[in-house]
C-alpha positions in Angstrom: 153.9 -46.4 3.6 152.7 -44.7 6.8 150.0 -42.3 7.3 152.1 -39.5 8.3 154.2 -40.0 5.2 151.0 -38.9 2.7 150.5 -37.8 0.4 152.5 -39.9 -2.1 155.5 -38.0 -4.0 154.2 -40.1 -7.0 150.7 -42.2 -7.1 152.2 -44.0 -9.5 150.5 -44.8 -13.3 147.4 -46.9 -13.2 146.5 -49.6 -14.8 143.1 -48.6 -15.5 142.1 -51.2 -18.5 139.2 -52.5 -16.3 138.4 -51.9 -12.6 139.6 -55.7 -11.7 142.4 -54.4 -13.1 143.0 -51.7 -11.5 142.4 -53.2 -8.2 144.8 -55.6 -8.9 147.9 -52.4 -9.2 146.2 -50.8 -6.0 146.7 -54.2 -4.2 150.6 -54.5 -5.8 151.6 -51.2 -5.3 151.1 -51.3 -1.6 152.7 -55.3 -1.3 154.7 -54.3 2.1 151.5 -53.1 3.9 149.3 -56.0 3.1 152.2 -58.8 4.2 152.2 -56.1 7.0 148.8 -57.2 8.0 148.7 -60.4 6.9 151.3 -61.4 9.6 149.6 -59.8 11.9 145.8 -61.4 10.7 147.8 -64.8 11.0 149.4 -64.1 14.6 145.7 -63.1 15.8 143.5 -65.8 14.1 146.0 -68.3 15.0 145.8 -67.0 18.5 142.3 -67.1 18.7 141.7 -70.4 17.0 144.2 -71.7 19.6 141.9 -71.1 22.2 139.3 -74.4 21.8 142.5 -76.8 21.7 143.3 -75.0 25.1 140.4 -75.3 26.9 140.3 -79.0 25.7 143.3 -80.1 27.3 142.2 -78.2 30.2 138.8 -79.9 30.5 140.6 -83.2 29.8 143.0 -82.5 32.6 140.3 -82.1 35.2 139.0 -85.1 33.8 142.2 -87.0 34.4 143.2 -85.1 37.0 146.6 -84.0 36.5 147.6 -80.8 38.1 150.9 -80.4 35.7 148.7 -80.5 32.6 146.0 -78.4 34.0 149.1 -75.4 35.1 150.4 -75.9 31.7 147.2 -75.3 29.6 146.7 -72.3 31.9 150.2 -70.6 30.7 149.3 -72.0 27.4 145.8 -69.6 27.7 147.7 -66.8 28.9 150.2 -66.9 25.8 146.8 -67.2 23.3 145.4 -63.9 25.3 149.0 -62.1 24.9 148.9 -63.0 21.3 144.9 -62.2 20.3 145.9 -58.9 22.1 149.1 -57.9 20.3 148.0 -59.4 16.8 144.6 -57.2 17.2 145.7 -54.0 17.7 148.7 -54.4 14.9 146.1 -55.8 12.6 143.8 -53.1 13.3 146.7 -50.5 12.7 147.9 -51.6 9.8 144.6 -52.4 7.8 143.6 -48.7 8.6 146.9 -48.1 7.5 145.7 -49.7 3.8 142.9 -48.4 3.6 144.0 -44.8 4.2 146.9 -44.8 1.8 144.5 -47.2 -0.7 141.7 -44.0 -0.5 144.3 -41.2 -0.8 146.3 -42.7 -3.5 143.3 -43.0 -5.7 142.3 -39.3 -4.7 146.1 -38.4 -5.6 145.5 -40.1 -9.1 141.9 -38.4 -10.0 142.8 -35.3 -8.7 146.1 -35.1 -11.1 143.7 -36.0 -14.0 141.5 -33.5 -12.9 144.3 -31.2 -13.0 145.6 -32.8 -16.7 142.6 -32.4 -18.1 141.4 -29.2 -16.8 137.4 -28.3 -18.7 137.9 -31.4 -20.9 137.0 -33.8 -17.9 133.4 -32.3 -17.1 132.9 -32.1 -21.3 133.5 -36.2 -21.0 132.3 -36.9 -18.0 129.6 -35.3 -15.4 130.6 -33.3 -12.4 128.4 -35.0 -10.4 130.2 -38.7 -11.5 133.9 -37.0 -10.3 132.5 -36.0 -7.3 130.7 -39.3 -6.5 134.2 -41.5 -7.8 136.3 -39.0 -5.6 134.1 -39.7 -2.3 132.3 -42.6 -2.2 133.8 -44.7 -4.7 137.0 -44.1 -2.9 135.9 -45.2 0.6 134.7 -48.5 -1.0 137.8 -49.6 -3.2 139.9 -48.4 0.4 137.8 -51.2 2.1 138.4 -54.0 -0.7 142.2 -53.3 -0.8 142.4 -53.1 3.1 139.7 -56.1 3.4 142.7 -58.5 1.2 145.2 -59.4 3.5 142.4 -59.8 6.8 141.0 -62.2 4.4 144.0 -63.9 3.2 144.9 -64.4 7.0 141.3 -65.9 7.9 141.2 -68.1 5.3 145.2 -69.6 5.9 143.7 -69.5 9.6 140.6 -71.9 8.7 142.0 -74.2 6.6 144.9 -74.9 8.9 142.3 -75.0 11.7 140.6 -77.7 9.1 143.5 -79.9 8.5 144.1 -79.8 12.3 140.7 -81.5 13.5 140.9 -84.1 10.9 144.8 -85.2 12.2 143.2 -84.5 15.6 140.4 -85.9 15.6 139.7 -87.9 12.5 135.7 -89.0 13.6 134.9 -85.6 14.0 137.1 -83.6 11.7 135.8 -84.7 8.5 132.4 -83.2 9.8 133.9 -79.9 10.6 135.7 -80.0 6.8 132.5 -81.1 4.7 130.9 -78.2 6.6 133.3 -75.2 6.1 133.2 -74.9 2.9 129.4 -75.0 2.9 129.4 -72.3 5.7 132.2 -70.2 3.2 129.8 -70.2 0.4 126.5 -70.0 1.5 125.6 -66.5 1.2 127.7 -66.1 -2.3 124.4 -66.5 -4.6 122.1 -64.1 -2.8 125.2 -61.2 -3.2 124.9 -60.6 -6.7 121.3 -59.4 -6.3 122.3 -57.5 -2.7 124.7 -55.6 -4.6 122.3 -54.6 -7.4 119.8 -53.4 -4.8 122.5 -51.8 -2.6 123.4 -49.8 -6.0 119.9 -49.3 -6.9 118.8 -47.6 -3.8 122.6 -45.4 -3.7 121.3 -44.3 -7.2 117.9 -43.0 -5.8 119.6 -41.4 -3.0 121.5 -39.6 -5.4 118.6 -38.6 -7.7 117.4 -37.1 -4.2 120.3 -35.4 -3.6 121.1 -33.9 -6.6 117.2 -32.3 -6.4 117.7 -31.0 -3.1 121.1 -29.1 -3.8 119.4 -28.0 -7.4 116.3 -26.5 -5.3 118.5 -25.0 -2.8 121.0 -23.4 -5.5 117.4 -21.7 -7.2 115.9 -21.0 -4.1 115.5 -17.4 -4.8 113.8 -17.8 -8.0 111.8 -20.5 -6.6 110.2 -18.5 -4.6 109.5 -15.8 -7.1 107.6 -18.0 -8.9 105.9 -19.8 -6.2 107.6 -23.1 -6.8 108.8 -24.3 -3.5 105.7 -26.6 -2.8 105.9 -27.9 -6.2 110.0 -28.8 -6.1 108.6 -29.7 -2.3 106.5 -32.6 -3.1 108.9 -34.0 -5.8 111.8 -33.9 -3.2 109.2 -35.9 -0.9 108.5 -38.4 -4.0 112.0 -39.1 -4.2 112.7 -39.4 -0.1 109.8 -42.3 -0.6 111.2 -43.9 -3.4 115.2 -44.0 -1.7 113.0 -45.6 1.3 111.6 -48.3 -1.0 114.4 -48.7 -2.4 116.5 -49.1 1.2 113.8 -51.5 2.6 114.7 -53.9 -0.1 117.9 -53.7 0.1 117.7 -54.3 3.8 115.6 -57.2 3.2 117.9 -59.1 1.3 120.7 -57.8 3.9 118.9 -59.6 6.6 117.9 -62.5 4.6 122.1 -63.0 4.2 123.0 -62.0 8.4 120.1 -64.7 8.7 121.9 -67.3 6.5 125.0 -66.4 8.5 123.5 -67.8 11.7 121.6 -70.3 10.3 124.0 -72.2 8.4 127.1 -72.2 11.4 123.9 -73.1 14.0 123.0 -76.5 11.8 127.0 -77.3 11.4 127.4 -77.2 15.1 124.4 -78.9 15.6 125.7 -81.8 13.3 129.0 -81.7 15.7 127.3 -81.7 18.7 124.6 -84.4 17.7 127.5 -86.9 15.4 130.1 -86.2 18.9 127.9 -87.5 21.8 127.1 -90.4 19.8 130.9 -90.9 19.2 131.4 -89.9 22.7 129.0 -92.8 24.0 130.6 -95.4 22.4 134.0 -94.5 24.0 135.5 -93.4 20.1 135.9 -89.9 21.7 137.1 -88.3 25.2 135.8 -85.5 26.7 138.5 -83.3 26.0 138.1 -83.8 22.2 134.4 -83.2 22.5 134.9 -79.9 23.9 137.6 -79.1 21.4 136.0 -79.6 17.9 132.7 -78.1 19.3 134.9 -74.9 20.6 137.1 -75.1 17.6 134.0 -74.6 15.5 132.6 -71.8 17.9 135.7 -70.1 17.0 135.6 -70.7 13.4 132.5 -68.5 13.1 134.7 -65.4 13.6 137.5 -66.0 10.7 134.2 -67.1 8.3 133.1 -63.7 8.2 135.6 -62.7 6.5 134.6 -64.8 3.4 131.4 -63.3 3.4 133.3 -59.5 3.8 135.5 -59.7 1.3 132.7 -61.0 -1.4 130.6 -57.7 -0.3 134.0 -55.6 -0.7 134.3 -57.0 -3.9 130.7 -56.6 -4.7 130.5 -52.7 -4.1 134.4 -52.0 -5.0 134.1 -53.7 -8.2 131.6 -50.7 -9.7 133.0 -48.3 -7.8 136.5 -49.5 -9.3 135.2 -49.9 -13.1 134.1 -45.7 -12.3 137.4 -44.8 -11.2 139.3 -46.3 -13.8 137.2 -44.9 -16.6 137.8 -41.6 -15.1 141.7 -42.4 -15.3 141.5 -43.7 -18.9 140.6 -40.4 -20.3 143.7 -38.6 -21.9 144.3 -34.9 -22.9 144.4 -34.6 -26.9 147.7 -33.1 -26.2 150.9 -35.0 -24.1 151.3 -33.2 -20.9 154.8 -33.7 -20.7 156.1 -31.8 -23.7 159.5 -32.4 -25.8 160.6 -28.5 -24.8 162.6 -26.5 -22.4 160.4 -25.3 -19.1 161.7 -21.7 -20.6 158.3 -19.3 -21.2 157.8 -18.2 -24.4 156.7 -14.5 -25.2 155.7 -12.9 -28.5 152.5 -13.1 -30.1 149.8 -16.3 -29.7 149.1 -16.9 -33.1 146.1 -20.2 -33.9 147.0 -21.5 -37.5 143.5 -23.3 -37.5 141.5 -20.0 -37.7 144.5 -17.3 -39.0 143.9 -15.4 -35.2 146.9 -13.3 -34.6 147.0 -11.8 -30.8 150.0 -9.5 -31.2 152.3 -9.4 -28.5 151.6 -6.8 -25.9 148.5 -5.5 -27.0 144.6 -5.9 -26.4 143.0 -7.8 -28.7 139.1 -8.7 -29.0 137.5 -11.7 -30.8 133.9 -11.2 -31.7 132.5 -14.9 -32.6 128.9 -15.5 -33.4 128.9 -18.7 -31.8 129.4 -18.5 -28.4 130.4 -22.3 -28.5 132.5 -22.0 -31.0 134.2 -19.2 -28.8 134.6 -21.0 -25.7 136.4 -23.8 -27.7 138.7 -21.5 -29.7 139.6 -19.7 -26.2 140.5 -23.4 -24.8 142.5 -23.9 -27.6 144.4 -20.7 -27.6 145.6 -21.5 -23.9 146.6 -25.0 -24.9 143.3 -26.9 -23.9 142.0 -28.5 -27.0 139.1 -30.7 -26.9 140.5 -33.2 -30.1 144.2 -32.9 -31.8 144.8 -30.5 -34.3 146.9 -27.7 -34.8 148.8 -26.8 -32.4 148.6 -22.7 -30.8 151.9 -20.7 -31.3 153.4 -18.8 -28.8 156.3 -16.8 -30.3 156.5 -19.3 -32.6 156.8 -22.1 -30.1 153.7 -24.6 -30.4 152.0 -24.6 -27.1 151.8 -29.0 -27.4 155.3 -28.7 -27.3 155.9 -27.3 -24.2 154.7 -29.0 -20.4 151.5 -28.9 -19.3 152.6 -26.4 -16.4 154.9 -24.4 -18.5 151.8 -23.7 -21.1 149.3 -22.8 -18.4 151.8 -20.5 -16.6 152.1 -18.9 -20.2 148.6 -18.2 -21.0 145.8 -18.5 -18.4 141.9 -18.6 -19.7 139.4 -17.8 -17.5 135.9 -19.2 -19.3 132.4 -17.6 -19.0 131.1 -19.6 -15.9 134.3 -18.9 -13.7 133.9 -21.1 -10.0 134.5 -19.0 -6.8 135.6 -21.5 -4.1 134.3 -21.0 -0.2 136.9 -19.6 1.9 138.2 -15.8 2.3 138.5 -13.4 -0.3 142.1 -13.7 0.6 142.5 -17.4 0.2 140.1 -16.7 -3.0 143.0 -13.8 -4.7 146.0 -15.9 -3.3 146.9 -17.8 -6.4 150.0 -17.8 -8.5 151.2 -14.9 -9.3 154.2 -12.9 -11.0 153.7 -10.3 -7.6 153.5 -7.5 -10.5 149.6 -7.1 -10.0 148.7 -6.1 -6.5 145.5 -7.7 -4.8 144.1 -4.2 -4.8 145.0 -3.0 -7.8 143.7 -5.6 -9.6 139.9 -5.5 -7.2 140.2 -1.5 -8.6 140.1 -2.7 -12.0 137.5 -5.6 -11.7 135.4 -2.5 -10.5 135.1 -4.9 -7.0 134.3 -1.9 -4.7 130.9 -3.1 -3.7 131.9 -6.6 -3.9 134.2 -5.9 -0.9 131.3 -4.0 0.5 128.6 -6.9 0.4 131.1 -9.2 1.8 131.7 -7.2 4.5 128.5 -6.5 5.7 127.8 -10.2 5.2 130.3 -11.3 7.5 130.6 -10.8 11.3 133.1 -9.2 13.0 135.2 -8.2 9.7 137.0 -5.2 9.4 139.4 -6.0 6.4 137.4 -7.0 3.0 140.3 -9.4 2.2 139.4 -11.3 5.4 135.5 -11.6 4.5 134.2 -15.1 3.9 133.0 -16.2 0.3 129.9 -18.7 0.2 129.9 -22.2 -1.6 130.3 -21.1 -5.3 130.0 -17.5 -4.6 126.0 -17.9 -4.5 125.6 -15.0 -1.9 126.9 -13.0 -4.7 125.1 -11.8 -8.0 126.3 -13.3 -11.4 128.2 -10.1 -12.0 129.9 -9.6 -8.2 131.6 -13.0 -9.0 132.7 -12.6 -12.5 134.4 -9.2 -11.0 136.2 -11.4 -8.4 136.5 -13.8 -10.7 138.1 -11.0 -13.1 140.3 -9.5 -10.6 141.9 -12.9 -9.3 142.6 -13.4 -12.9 144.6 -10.0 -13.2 146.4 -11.1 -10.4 148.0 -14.0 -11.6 149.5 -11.6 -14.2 150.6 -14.0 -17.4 152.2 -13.7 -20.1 149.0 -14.2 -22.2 145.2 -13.7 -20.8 142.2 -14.8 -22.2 139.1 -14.0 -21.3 136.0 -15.6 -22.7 133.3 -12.5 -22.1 133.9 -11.5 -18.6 131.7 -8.8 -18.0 128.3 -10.5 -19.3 126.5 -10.1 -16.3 127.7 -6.8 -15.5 125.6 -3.3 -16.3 127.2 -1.3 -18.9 128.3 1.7 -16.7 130.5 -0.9 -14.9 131.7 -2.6 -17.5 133.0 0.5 -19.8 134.9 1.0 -16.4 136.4 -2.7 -16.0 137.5 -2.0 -19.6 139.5 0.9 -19.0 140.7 -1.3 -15.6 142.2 -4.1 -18.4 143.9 -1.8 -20.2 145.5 -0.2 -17.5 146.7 -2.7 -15.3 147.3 -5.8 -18.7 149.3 -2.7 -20.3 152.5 -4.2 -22.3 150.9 -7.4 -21.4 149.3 -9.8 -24.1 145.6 -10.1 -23.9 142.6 -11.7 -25.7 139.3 -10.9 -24.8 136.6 -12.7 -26.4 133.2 -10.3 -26.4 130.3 -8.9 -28.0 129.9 -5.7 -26.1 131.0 -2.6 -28.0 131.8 -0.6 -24.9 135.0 -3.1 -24.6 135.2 -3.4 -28.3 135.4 0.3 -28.4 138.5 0.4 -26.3 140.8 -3.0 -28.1 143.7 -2.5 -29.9 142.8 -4.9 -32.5 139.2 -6.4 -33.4 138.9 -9.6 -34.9 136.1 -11.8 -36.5 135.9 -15.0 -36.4 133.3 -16.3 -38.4 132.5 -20.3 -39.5 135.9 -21.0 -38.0 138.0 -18.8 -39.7 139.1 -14.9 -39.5 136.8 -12.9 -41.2 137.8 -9.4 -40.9 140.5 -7.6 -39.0 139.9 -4.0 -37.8 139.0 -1.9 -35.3 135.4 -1.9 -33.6 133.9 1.4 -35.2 135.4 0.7 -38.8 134.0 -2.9 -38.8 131.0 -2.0 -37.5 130.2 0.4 -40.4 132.1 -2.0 -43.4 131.4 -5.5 -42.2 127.7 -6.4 -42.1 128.7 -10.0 -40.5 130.6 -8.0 -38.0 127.6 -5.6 -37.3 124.9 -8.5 -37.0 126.5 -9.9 -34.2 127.6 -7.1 -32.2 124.4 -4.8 -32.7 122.4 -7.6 -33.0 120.7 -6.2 -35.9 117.9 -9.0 -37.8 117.6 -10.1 -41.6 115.3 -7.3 -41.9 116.8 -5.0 -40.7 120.1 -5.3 -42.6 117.8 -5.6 -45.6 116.4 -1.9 -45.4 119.6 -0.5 -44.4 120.9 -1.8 -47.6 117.9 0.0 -49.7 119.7 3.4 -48.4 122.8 5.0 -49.5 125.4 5.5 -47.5 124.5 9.1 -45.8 120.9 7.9 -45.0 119.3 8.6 -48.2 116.5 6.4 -49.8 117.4 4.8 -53.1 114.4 5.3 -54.8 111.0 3.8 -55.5 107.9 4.2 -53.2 109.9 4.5 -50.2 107.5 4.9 -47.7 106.0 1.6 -48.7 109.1 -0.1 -49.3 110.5 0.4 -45.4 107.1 -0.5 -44.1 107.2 -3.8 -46.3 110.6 -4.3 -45.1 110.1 -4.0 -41.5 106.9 -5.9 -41.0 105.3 -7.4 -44.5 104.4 -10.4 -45.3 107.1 -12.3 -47.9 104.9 -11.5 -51.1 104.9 -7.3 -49.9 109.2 -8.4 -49.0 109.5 -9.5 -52.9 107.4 -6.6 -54.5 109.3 -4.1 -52.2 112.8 -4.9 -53.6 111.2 -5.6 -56.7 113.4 -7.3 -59.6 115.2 -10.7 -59.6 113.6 -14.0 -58.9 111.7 -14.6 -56.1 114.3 -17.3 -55.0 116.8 -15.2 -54.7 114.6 -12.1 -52.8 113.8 -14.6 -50.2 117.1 -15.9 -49.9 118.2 -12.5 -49.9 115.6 -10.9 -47.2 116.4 -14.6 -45.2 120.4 -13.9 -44.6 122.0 -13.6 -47.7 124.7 -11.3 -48.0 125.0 -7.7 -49.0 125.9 -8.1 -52.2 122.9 -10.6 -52.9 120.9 -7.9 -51.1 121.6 -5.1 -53.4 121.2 -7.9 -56.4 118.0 -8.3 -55.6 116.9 -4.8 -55.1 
């Protein structure tokens, strides 16, 4: 795989049991480009280990001097150069190379499960973990994978190196092997607890950041309040304790570079010191002196390795075990679906609650949970949070179909839509039938001074469309970006739209306008508009309540407001009380009888024992339970 190839046609399916695990499939699915390197690691640590024997037989040619040995060491040194050179730079290429395509074929894999799982990934796991797996996480399990075959090469490179000395030089390379292994594993203990103060001190750094961007986000408000020094001084808490926490952890970094010196300085001291002593009694030339003591010069460079790949390891291994719980998660519903990619059309109908959305009209789902709402509207576009039922669309169960052929049927846009930085064009150019235009459907969002603000917001920017949108929208008021928000939506133009209250934030003037905008431009569409406001109530086709999970009336808004007290609670908000003395008139505003002037008063503001004489009659259970929530019927019992 080569850079310029990316990104993958297919990332492939993880095996994301554990993160060894899934470090192990990373490492196998990318076999070519680690032999890749590995022949090139072996060509340049063979090359460079090379060197020491070199400049042995050199020295020992002087010694001897023979001009014909000395010339041929010297084209011996120049091949060694050639090869270090060569093996280097292909080394160099083709671990980038790894760790590249090792980075972007994780990001490939969470951002397709991202995409699977839509709302249900932040509901199982937080933003803020994605973003850190998808970014950090990534860089380190790049470095492990790519850090493999260097290491596989350095270590085939030291132990030949090992075996070499000993046949060499027998007195002096059983020194050099009791040693390497000590010089291998030396700093292995102390990387446990660098690791665990590495993550600690990323954790507070975090902690910081997440503060900062929080006090940013509510700067405005901040300041209305007069918060900033107080969200000041805990920002500057935090910076100290991310310093602590990095001045540990680069204590115990040193205390390992240290260790990394100390313990190659005392095996080449033992050389040196166990070699002249050899040397001196004539068991060892020169040449041979000069050889193991540059051989284990040398050495020092492929031994880092084993102390690099036990840090990749160390920070890939968490970063891995994160990555692969991300992957683990699963849809309730199988993305890939048993049916044609043929759209259905005809009404959406949920068998869980009885909500019918007839085909081509506008209907409105009033739900007194707004919860409860946001999950039925996932499920009615084919995003439930568990199994169940599954949504029909013209009869044709939404699970049945693929994941792409469901979302291009019915599109939700949730309460808390995301505006994405770029240009309002960039932000409206989405997939779309090419039956809504961008204008038409920024008429109907009511977007007119949206286009306005961004334009005098921007520099130099004559066309709204080309007017740059913030992180998030957050130059914008709550309501500028649900209208965006709204209008991007009408653009993609589906077969089915839900919209899970769009106009919450928006004034009522504008929103009986964005209503009227709906109809119009979603006319002999399908359209499900979950709300509480009775200006876009008003103007549904259909009005359904949905109440404990279940349809509870079907009507339209002014009939159900005046026959369906559940109905009338939520939408006008009204209290216990309050439905309690509208139920001690008659229908056309008469009182029905008794002291009457008492009896509102009680009702409005008494105490529970004035509640209970007021309605007089009936147990005092059952007034309480009555004047508490009961129903109209209990109600009128009671009175």
């Amino acid at each position: 795989m080569h850079i310029q190839d990316l990104p993958y046609s297919d990332p492939g399916v993880p095996d994301a049991r554990s993160g060894p695990r899934f470090l192990w499939w990373l490492g196998r699915n990318q076999l070519g480009g680690q032999l890749k390197a590995l022949a090139w690691g072996l060509l340049h640590f063979t090359a460079v280990s090379a060197l020491p024997f070199c400049v042995g037989f050199a020295v020992q040619a002087v010694v001897d001097r023979s001009g014909t040995r000395l010339a041929l060491t010297g084209g011996l040194l120049v091949l060694c150069g050639a090869a270090i050179a060569v093996g280097d730079t292909f080394l160099h290429r083709a671990a980038v190379t790894n760790w590249i395509t090792a980075a972007a074929r994780v990001q490939q894999l969470l951002a397709r499960k991202a995409a699977q799982l839509g709302s249900a990934l932040t509901q199982r796991v937080a933003a803020g973990e994605v973003v850190a797996v998808s970014t950090g996480d990534v860089e380190k399990i790049g470095w492990f994978v790519e850090a493999v075959s260097r290491f596989t090469a350095a270590a085939l490179t030291v132990v030949v190196v090992g075996v070499g000395l000993l046949f060499y030089q027998p007195a002096l390379g059983w020194v050099v092997a009791a040693g390497l292994p000590l010089v291998a594993l030396a700093v292995l203990p102390l990387l446990p607890r660098a690791t665990r103060r590495a993550d600690f001190q990323r954790a507070k750094a975090g902690r910081a950041t997440e503060l900062a961007s929080d006090t940013v986000a509510g700067l405005r408000v901040l300041r209305g309040i007069g918060g900033e020094d107080l969200f000041l001084d805990r920002y500057r808490r935090a910076s100290q304790e991310v310093r602590r926490a990095a001045v540990r952890s680069a204590r115990m970094w040193s205390l390992i570079a240290a260790i990394q010196v100390l313990v190659p300085g005392l095996l080449l001291i033992a050389v040196v010191w166990h070699g002249v002593h050899l040397a001196r009694q004539g068991r060892v030339t020169v040449g041979e002196l000069v050889t193991v003591y540059s051989s284990v010069m040398i050495l020092n460079y492929p031994l880092q390795h084993f102390t690099e790949i036990a840090m990749a390891y160390s920070f890939s291994r968490p970063s891995a075990k994160r990555a692969a719980r991300v992957l683990s998660l699963e849809r309730a519903t199988d993305t890939g679906g048993s049916r044609t990619d043929a759209v259905p059309d005809g009404d959406l109908y949920d068998p869980d609650t009885g909500l019918l959305a007839p085909a081509g009209r506008l209907t409105a789902v009033v739900c007194g949970d707004p919860d409860a709402a946001g999950h039925l509207a996932e499920r009615l576009g084919g995003h439930p949070a568990e199994a169940a039922t599954s949504v029909l669309l013209g009869g044709v169960p939404l699970d049945e179909l693929p994941l792409e052929t469901a979302r291009t049927a019915v599109l939700v846009q949730d309460k808390d839509p995301v505006l994405l930085s770029g240009s309002l064009r960039e932000l409206l150019d989405v997939p779309a039938s090419g039956a809504v235009r961008a204008e038409d459907a920024l008429a109907a969002a009511q977007c007119a001074d949206v286009l306005e603000a961004l334009v005098q917001g921007s520099l130099d920017v004559i066309d709204p469309l080309d007017a740059r949108i913030t992180e998030r929208g957050r130059s914008l008021s709550g309501g500028q970006r649900q209208r965006l928000a709204l209008a991007r939506s009408l653009i993609t133009d589906p077969e089915v739209l839900v919209l899970d209250e769009p106009t919450s934030a928006v004034d009522s003037h504008t929103e009986a306008r964005i209503a009227e905008g709906i109809r119009e431009v979603r006319s002999g569409r399908t359209t499900v508009l979950f709300t509480s406001s009775p200006l876009l109530l008003d103007r549904a086709d259909r009005v359904v309540l949905v109440h404990e999970g279940e349809v509870g009336a079907v009507g339209v808004h002014r009939e159900l407001v005046r026959t369906e007290p559940r109905y009338r609670a939520v939408v006008t908000r009204e209290t216990d009380d309050e439905a309690a003395l509208r139920n001690t008139r008659d229908h056309d505003g008469a009182p029905r009888g008794g002291a009457l002037k008492e009896k509102e008063a009680a009702l409005r503001g008494g105490t529970p024992e004035q509640k209970e004489a007021a309605l007089r009659g009936g147990a005092p259970e059952q007034k309480e339970a009555a004047l508490r929530g009961g129903a109209l019927e209990e109600i009128e019992e009671s009175a």
